[in-house]
Structures are given as C-alpha cells and as structure tokens.
N, C-alpha and C positions, 0 to 999 in steps of 0.2 A: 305304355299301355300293355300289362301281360294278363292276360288269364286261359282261356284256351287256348289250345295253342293251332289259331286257327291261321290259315298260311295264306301268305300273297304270292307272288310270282318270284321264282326261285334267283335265288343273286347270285352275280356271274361270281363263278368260283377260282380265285385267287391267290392260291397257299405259298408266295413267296417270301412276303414281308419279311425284313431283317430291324430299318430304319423306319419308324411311320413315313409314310409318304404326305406331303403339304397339303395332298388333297386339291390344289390349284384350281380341279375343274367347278370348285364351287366358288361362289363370290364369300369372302373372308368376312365379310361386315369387318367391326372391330376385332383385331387379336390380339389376346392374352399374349399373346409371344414376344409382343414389339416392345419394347425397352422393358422389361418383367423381371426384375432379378427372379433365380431361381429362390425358392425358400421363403418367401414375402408373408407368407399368411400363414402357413404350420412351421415351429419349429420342427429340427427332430426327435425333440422327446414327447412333440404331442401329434405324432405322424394318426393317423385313421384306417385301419382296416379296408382298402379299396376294391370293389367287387365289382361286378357285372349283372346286368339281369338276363337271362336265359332270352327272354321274348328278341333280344337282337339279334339272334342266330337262329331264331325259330324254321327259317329256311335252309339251314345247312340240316339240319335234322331229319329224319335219324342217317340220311347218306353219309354226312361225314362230322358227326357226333365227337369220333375219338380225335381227329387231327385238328378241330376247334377247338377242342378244350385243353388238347395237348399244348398246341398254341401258344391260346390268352394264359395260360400257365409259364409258358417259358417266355412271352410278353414280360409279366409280372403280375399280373392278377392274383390274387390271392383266396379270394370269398367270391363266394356267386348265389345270388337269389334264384331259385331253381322254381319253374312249374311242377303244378301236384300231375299230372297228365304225365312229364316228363320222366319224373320222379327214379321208372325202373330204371328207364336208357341214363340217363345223368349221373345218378349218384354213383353206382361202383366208377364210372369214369373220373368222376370226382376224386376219388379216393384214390385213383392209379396215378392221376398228374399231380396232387397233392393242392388240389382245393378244397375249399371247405363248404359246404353250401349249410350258410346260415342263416337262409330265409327264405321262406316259400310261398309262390301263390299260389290264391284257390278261389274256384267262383264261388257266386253264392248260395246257389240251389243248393248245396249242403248244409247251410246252416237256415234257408229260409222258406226250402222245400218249394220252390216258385220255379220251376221248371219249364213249364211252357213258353216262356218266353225264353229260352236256351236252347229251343227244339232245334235250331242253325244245327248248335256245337254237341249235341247230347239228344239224338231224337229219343232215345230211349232211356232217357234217365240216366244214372251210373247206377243201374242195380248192385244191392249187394254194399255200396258204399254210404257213409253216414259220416257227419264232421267228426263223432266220439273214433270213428275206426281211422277217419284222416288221422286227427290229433294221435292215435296210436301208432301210427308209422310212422310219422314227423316224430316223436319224441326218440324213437327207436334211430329213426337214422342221423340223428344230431343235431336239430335243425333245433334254432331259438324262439324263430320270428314264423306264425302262420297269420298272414296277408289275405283282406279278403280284396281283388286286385281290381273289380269296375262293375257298375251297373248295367245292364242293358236300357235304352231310353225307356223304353215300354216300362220298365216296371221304375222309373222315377217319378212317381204319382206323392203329393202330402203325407198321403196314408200309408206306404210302403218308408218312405223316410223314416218318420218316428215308428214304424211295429218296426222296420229292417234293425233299427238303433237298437229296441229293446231283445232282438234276439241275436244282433252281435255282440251286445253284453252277456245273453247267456254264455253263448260259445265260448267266450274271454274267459267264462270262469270254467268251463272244459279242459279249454288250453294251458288255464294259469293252474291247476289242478295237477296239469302235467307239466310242468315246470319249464312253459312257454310262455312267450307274450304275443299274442293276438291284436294284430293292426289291421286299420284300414288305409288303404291308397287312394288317394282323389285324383280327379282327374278337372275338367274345368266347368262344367255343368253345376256344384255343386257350390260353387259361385255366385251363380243367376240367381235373382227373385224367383221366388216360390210360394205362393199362395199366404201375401205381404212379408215372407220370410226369405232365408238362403237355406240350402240343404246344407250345408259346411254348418253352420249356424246349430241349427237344430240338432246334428249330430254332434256336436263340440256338448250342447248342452245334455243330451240324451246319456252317451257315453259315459261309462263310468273309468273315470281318468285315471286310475289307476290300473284297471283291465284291458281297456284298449287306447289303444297308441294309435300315430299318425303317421304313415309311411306320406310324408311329403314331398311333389314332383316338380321340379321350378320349373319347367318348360311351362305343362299347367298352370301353373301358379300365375304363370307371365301373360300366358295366351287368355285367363281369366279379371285379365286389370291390376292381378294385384304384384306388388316387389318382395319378391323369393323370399331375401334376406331380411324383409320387415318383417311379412311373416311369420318366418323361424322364429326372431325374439319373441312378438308375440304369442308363439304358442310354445316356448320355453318349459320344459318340464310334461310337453305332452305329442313330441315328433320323436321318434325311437330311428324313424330311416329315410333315408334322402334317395331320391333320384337324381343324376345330374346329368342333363342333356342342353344343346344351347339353342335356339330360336331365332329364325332369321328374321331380318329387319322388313318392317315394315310390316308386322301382321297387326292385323286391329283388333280388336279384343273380341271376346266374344265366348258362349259358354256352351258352345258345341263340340265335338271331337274331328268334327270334319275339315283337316286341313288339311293343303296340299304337300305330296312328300318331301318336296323341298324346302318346309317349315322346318324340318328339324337338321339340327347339325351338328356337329360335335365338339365338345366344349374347347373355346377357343377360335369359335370359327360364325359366330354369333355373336347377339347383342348384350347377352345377358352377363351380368356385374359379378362374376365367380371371386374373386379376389372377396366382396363384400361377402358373399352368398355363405361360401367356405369358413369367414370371418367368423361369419354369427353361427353357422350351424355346430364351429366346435365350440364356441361361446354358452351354446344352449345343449352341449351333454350328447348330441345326436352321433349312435353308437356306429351305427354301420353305414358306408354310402357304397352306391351300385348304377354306377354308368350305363344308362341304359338308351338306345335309337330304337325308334319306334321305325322306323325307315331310313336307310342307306340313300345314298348316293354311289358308294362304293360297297365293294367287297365289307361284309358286317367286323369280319376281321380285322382287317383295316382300319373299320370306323373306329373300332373300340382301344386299338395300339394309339390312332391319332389321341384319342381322349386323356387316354393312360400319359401319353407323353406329354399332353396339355399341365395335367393334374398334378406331374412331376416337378413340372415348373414353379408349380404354385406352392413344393413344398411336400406335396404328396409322397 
C-alpha cells in the first residue's frame, strides 16, 4: 500500500546487516528455503529487473534517507518504485547509489480533483500541482511507470468507480503523450461486490487496455479470495508491475485493508506459492517487480535483504 507518505511509528533502526538475518522471531508458515534449489523458476537469461517500493522505508525518511538506499543498493537492489511526495528527497540519492527509480506513485486528487476526502494527507490541496505538471517531472527525471496507488473508502462509491475509470484513462493518454505508461494498483476492496458488480471488474472494462496497465499486488490478490498466479495469466497482456510481499497463514479473506501488522511477511516466510506466482508473472511479459512490506516486524532494512535473498533463490 503506497501513496502518501503517511507515517506509523518509527522502526527501530538497525544499520548492520551483512547476511539477511532468518527473521526467526516470526512464525515461518511454509518456506521457500526448504529443499528449493537455487534457480527453479527464472533462468539466467531471463533474470527481471528487482526493485523495492519506497512505502517500506517510509519511516526511515527523510532521517536516514541516504544510508537506506545506500544499503538496498549494496544489498543488490537495483530499481525502486519511488513516491510522488518523496520524489525531491529520493531521486538525486537514487542516482548517487546507482538505482534507478522506474516507477512512481501518485494519489488521485490529481487526476480526479476529489480532495476532500485527502484532507488527512493534503489539508490544503497540493497548490500549484496538476497531474500534466506531475507527468512533466516523472518524464524529466526518468521514470516509466506513473501509478495511481489506492482509494480512500470514502470515495469508493459505483459512481466514482466508472467516472474515476474514465479520467484515469484521460491521464493514460497525458502520460502515454509523454512517453510513459499509467497504471493502476489495487488493493483488495476492489474485489468485493459492488452494486451487483466488482470494482476490479468494472475498471478492467472501463480502462482502455492499452493506456492503463495493472500494477498487481499478490498479498491483495490473496487477502481478496483470489490465487496471484491465476490471476496474472488471466490478465496477461494487461499487469505491467507486480508487487511481491508474503501473507501469513490463516487470514480469511475479505475486502477490506484492515489487517493486522503481522499479516504481512516477507517472501519466503508466508503461505503464498512464489515459485508459481513468479512462474506466470514472467509467463505473462510483467516488466518490473518491487518488493514491497507494508509493515515490518523488523528493521525495513532487513525485511527487504530477507526478501531479496528469498528471491535469489528463486532465481532472481
């Protein structure tokens, strides 16, 4: 889940790691680690561009900005999904440790002018800002992919669904104007029944499938009923970017965002079928993935080495 970059309680801060650590003080569910040969699902000629999303470290920020990203850099990180908010602080650091931030989120008030219900994160609007001046700074500072990255509940009403659809397809042709591509991220809400429909549904149909893309998140995906990897092939030719986070056992489905912090874990250390997941996602073209914890158990640092080292196994 990124879009503001609105902050929880700051994580204890950790800057040793050499080795991922096993993470022990979590309960492991299934792991990817136990009899895995290394290399099972990417060969090396079809290795994927591995990245991070900003929103995991949103608590190291801006205190210790540079020695995070210097880091996940000498981790191995490579690409990183960056916030529009963060944008100043990130990128020249980006560019010092030799990442590349090739995708970005953004709320929606810029593209849908619905502000009030953002008054939490923006009581005053972003004066002065407009999705045509976003789109001009994302093209400038190299960015591929602009992400529109979550709804507030309030404004998932029928009516906001399909008008939201038809002015995220304008944006789409803003952005593909400037020689980006414009996705949306879902989250698990969009799922649920909807006035006899799904919002996933509706926007699948609304979207003009060449303009906007599917930044798909399997934690979601899982937490909403449905299997990651099934729905990758199914929407084949229209997910451009993956989130990969893992989901502890036992959660029941359901199409709210309210779970608790120790629903999320890091790949490998959860239920969810990455071996499959991974399978289909380079099966169906999907160009960039971005490791992303929406909450820690440990040091963000940490979580995202452990992930990295997961991922490696798999081939990564």
């Amino acid at each position: 889940m990124a879009g503001s970059p609105r902050r929880g309680k700051r994580a204890r801060w950790q800057y040793n790691l050499h080795v991922p650590n096993p993470l022990t003080r979590r309960a492991a569910g299934k792991s990817l680690l136990t009899g895995l040969a290394a290399g099972s699902v990417l060969s090396a000629s079809t290795k994927q561009p591995l990245g991070f999303q900003l929103y995991t470290i949103r608590n190291l920020l801006p205190d210790h900005a540079s020695e995070s990203l210097e880091r996940l850099s000498q981790i191995g990180y490579r690409t990183i999904e960056s916030i529009g908010a963060f944008n100043p602080l990130v990128l020249p650091l980006c560019r010092e440790f030799g990442l590349q931030a090739v995708s970005c989120h953004y709320d929606p008030p810029l593209v849908t002018g619905n502000w009030d219900v953002w008054k939490r994160d923006y009581p005053n609007g972003m004066p002065g800002m407009t999705w045509e001046k976003a789109v001009d700074q994302a093209a400038a500072a190299g960015i591929k992919y602009m992400v529109i990255a979550y709804l507030m509940p309030a404004e998932r009403t029928p009516g906001n669904i399909r008008s939201y659809a038809d002015k995220f397809n304008h944006a789409a042709e803003l952005t593909h104007k400037a020689g980006m591509q414009f996705c949306y991220h879902h989250h698990a809400f969009e799922f649920g029944p909807m006035d006899g429909s799904r919002p996933i549904d509706v926007f699948l149909d609304r979207f003009d499938p060449q303009l906007v893309k599917i930044e798909t998140d399997v934690f979601w995906a899982s937490v909403a009923g449905q299997d990651p990897a099934e729905l990758i092939a199914k929407w084949k030719g229209r997910v451009a970017l993956i989130h990969l986070k893992d989901k502890a056992p036992g959660l029941k489905t359901h199409y709210m965002e309210e779970v608790s912090a120790n629903s999320f874990r890091e790949v490998g250390l959860g239920v969810l079928d990455f071996p499959k997941i991974l399978a289909a996602a380079h099966k169906a073209g999907i160009e960039y993935y971005f490791v992303e914890q929406d909450e820690t158990a440990e040091d963000p640092v940490e979580s995202l080495a452990y992930s990295l080292y997961t991922l490696e196994k798999l081939g990564f």
